[in-house]
N, C-alpha and C positions, 0 to 999 in steps of 0.2 A: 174616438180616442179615449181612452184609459186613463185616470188620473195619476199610474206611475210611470204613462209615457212621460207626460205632462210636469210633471217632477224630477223624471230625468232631466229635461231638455232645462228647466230652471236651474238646477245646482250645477247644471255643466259651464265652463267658466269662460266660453265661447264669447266673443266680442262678434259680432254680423254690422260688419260697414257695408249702409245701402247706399247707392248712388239713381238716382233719377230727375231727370228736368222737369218734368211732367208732377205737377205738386200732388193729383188726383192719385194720381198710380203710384207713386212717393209712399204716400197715404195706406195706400188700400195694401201692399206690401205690406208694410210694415201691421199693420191691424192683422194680416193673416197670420204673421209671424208670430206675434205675440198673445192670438187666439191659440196658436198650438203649444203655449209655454216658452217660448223663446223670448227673453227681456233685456239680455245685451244687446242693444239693437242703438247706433247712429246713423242718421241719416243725413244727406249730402245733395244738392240740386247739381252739383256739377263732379267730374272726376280728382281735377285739380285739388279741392280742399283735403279731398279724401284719401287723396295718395299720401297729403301732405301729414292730418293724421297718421294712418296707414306708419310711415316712418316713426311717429314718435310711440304709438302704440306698440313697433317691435320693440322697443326697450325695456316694459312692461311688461307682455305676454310672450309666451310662445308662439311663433308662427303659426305653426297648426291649430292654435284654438283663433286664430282670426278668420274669418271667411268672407268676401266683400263676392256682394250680388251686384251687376251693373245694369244697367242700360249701356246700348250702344253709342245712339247719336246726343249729347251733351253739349254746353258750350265748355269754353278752355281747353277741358281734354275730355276726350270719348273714353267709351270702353273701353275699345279697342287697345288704346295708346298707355289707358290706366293698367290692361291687364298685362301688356307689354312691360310695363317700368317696374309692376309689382315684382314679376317674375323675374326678372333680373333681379331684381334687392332681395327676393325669397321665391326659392322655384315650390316652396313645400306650401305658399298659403295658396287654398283654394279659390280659386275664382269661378263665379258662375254670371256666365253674360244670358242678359234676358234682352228679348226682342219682340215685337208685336207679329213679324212676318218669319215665316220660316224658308228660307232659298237657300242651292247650294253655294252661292255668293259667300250667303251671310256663315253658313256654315264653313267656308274654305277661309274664312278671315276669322271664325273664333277660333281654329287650329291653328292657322299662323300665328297667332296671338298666345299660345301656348294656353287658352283657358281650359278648366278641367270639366265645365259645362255648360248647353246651352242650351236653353231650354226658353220655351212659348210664352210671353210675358202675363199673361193670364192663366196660367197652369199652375196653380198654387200648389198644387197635391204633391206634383212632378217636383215643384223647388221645396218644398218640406223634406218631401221624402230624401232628397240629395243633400238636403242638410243636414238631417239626422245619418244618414251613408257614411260622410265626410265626417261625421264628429264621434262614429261609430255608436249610435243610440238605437 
């Protein structure tokens, strides 16, 4: 990576709410994030805090510059339910639901869910590269 990708992806004024239960993986996200320039970065152990965020940050920002990464299975509220409520309150932020398994299960409930991606929770490259897509970098 290039030090004006890396520069891009800092001066852009992108907020990234991370949601995971999992403190290890919580972690290791957000360390990839911020190895590729990305430093608006909150993090969240469950979906609940971060929806609740989520509402007061649209006040602040543009929709579009928010982009919240989830896990699925959480306590309070999942993914699922979080990427549901977002898109109701804004169909334009992006959501990208991460998962350890890949099944058409889990696949026919990220669409119901209206998310705009879903991708292999250990794929870091795959969730970089969708975040720079989405933020057009």
């Amino acid at each position: 990576m290039s030090f004006l990708e890396k520069l891009k992806r800092k001066k852009h004024p992108a907020q990234i709410l991370l949601a995971d239960d999992a403190k290890l993986s919580l972690n290791k996200i957000k360390s990839e994030l911020c190895n590729h320039g990305y430093e608006n970065i909150k993090t969240y152990d469950e979906g609940k805090s971060l929806f609740d965020d989520y509402i007061n940050l649209q006040l602040d920002l543009v929709p579009n510059n928010i982009i919240i990464v989830t896990d699925i299975e959480m306590p309070e509220m999942g993914g699922y339910e979080l990427c549901e409520k977002v898109k109701s309150t804004s169909p334009n932020t992006k959501v990208i639901i991460l998962s350890s398994l890949i099944s058409e299960d889990v696949a026919m409930m990220c669409e119901n869910c209206k998310s705009d991606k879903f991708i292999l929770k250990r794929d870091y490259s795959d969730l970089i590269k969708t975040i720079d897509e989405f933020l057009g970098i």
